[in-house]
Every structure is written in C-alpha cells, then in structure tokens.
N, C-alpha and C positions, 0 to 999 in steps of 0.2 A: 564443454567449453564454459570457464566461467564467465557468468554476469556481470555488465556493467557493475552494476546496483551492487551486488555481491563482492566484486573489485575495491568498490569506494568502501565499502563497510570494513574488512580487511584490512585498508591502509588508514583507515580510520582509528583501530581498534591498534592497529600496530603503533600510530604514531602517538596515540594516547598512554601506550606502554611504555613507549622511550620517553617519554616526559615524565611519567611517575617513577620513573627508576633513578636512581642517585647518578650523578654527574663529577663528581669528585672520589678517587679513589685516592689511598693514602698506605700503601703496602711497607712502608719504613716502621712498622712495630705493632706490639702488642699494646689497645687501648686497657686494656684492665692494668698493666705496672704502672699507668697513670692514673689512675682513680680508684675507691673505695667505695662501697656502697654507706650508706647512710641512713637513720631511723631502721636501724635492726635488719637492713636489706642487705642481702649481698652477691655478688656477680650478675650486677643488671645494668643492664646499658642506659635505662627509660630516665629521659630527662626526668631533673626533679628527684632521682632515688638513686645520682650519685652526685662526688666530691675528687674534687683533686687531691692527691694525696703531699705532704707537707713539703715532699723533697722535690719538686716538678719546679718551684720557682724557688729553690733556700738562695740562688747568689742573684737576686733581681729586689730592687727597690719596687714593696708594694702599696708605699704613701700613695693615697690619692693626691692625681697632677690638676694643677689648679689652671693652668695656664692654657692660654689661648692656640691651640694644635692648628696645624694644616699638614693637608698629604706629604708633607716632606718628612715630620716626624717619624710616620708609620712607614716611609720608605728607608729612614736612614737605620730606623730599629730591623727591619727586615734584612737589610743587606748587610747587617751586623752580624746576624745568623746565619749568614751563608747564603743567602737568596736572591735571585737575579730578578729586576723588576724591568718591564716595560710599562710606562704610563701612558694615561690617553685620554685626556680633559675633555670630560663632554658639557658639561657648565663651569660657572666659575666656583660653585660651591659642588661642583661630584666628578669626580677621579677616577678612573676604571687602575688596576694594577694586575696584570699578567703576569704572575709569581708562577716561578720556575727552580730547578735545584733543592735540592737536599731531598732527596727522595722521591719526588714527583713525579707521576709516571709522565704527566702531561700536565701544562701552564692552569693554574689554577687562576681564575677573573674574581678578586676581589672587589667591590660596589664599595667609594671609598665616601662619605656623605660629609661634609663641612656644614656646620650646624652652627645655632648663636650660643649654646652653652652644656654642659652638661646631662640636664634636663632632655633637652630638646633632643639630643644623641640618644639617648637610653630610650624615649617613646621614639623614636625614628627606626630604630635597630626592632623594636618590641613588634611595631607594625610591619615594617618589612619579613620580619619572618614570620610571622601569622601569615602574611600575605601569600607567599609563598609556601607555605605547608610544612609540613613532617618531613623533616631531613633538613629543613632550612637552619642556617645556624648563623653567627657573628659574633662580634666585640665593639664594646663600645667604650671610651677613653676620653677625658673631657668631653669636649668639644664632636668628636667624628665617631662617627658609628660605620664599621665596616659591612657589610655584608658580604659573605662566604660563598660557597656553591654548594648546592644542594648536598650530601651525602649520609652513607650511615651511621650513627652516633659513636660506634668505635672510629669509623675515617676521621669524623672528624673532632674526637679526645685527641688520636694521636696527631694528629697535625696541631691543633691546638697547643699540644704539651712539646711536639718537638721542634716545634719555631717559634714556641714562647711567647704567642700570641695571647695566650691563657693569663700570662705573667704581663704583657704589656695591656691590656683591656679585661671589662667583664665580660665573659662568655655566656651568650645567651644561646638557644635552643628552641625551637619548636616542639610543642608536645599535638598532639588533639584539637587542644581547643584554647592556649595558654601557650606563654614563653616560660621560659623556665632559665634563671642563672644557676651553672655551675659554679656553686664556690669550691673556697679553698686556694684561690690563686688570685690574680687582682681582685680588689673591689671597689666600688665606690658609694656612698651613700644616698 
C-alpha cells in the first residue's frame, strides 16, 4: 500500500509535469513553410535562428502604427481572420481574449496589456515571457503587448503566421535566458 508521503511526491511531481508541458497546441500546419532559418542555420525551430519567410505577410501593411491601440483593435484584426473572441476585463488596462476557430483545437487565453506607449509594451511583453519560461511567446504593437499560451515554437510559428498575428505585431519568444524577436513580419523600432 502506498504512502502518504509517497502519494504527495507523485502528485507533486505529476503536477510539476503538466505545468512544464505546453498548453497550446496548433495542428492547422507545417511551422517550417513559415519560416527559414537564418546566419547559415537551417531547419531549427530555436528562437533567435529563425525568420519568417517574405510571403507570410505580402497582402498586410507593415508600417509601424503610431497610434494609440486598445483591445478593440486586436479584436477587430482577429475576427477579420476568421476568429471568434470572448473578452473578459480584468482591469481597465488588461483584457483576457478566449480565441477560438480557425483550427484550434481548444480556445486559446490571450493576456491582452494596455500600456502608455510603445516602449513600455515591448519591455511588458520582454518580461512577461521570461517570466514565464521556454515556450512563452507574444506580440507587441504600439501601445499593447499580448501575451500567448505557453507552447512549442513550431505551435506557435504556425498560429502566428496563420492568424497573422506575426503581421499584426512583433513576435517575441522565450529562449534560456533572453527573448528573442522573430523577424521578417511586423516590426517596430
């Protein structure tokens, strides 16, 4: 008969595994027909040693937007692509979004942050996925910096590239010990 003590360790150790394992699955495509490797690398998924390839955003304006964003922007761009959202205001500057459709096996919880300017989105996005670890990922766009759901750098290339996420913000990435931008699709300076 197992142990107490041995019981608690078990469900200790199991629930430390469902936390390290990715949260977001994205089975709507191959992430490598969205990216290229780059600095002489090739078929690697590892943040930092790839690129989106030129044809992921050709029909999307990639000027950087100057303008003062709130969650309505990123919802009216998402249900443009086919995306069904539920929102859910937890302050007056952060927006949770429940995106669903277009190949999702299950609602994905976007982390939606209203910030004072550009700057402040891009270190908001930088620290939130450090915080969060390897597998963390988002975009960041003026003003709002999204936060993603945990998953593996192919799940989340192709959901990136195929709700043009990629095209509407900079794609950021967890490595190690660094974030990392995917270029090659928006950017901003």
């Amino acid at each position: 008969m197992p142990s107490p003590l041995r019981f608690a360790l078990f469900a200790a150790a199991t629930s430390l595994a469902a936390c390290m394992s990715p949260v977001m699955h994205y089975p709507s495509g191959d992430a490598s027909s969205f990216v290229e490797g780059q600095g002489g690398k090739t078929n690697t998924f590892e943040p930092g040693g790839i690129r989106f390839k030129h044809d992921v955003c050709k029909d999307f304006d990639l000027h950087i937007d100057y303008r003062t964003l709130d969650e309505n922007d990123l919802a009216e761009f998402l249900r443009k692509q086919g995306f069904t959202l539920k929102a859910e205001r937890a302050r007056n500057d952060l927006v949770y979004f429940d995106v669903s459709g277009q190949g999702l096996s299950q609602p994905a919880r976007l982390r939606v942050a209203i910030l004072h300017n550009s700057m402040d989105a891009g270190r908001e996005l930088h620290e939130a996925v450090l915080q969060h670890g390897e597998g963390s990922w988002g975009v960041h766009r003026s003003n709002l910096a999204v936060l993603a759901p945990i998953a593996e750098t192919g799940d989340a290339i192709a959901f990136a590239a195929h709700s043009k996420l990629a095209c509407w913000g900079v794609m950021v990435m967890a490595g190690r010990d660094d974030s990392f931008v995917v270029p090659g699709a928006y950017t901003e300076l």
